[in-house]
N, C-alpha and C positions, 0 to 999 in steps of 0.2 A: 235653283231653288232659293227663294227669299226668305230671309228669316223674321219669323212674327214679330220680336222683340229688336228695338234702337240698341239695345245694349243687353250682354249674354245679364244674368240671376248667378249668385255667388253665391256659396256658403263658406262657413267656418266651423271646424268643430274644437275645440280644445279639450280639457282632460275631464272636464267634465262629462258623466255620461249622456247623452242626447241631447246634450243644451247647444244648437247650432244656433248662429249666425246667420241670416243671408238678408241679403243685398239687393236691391232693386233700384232701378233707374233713380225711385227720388226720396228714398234712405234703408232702412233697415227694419225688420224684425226678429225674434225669436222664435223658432219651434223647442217644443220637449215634446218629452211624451210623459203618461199622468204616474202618477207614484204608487200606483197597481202595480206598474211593471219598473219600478227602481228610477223611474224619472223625477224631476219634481214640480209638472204642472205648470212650469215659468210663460209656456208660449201653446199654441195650436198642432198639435201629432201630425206626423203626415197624408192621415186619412180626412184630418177636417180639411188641412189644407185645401188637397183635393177638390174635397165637395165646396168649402168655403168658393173653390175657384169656378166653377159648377153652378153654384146659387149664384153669385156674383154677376155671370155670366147670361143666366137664363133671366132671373130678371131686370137687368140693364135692356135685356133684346126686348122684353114684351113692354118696360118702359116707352120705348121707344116707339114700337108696332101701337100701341092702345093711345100714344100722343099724336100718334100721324092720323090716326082715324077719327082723334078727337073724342075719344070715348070715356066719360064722366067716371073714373075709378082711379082715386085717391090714392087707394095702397095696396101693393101686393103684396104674398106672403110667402116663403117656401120653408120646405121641410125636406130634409135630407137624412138617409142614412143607405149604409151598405152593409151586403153579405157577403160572404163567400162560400162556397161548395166545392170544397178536393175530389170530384172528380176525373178522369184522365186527364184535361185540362184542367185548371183551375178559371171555375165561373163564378164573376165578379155580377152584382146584381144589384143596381144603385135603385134605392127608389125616392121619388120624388113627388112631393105632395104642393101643389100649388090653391094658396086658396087668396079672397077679396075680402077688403072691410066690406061692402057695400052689394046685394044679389046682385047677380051678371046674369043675364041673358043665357040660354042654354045655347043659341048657336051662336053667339061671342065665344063662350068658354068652349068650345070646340076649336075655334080658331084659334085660339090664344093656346090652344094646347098643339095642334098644328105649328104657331110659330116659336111655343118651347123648344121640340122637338131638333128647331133648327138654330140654334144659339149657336155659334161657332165653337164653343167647350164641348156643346152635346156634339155634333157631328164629328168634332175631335176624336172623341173616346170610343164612338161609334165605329172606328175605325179603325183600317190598321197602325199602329203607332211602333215604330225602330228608335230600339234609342241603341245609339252608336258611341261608344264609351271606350277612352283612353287613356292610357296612362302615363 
């Protein structure tokens, strides 16, 4: 098994409550979480994260799919959020709203929803995902 990432994501936490640290190949940012819940708002919770990485994700791909086809659409747009339901499992249910500056074609936007579907993040989470943790 190959790992996706040239180099592991680090964090840091110190005495602060929720104010981390982490580390990426070519520098740094901060998460918190917001001052609802005793954070103070410094950086991104780890629910935008997430999605930030989600949105990121989905349209880099259709970037890519609507330049290879040559297809006249300036900008994309997305819209993210999630829920949760305690149910016997817990069901996570992201939803995802993609829209254009410019009308699209109605079997473009079929496609383009076809090749959201398949971003590497979406078939990620689509999945089953082990995280193997030690100490």
């Amino acid at each position: 098994m190959t790992n996706l990432l040239e180099n592991n994501i680090t964090g840091t936490i110190g005495v602060q409550k929720y104010l981390c640290s982490i580390s990426w190949r070519n520098g740094t940012f901060v998460m918190d979480e917001p001052e609802s819940i005793e954070g103070k708002d410094l950086g991104p919770d780890p629910y935008t994260t997430l999605l930030a990485s989600l949105a990121g994700c989905t349209l880099s791909t259709l970037r890519m799919y609507i330049d290879r086809k040559g297809w006249d659409i300036p900008e994309i747009h997305i819209s993210l959020n999630m829920s949760q339901e305690n149910n016997p499992d817990l069901t996570t249910t992201i939803s995802r709203a993609i829209t254009f500056s410019n009308d699209i074609d109605e079997a473009i936007k079929n496609r383009l929803l076809v090749i959201a579907e398949k971003c590497p993040v979406s078939k990620m989470l689509k999945n089953n995902i082990l995280i193997n943790t030690t100490i």
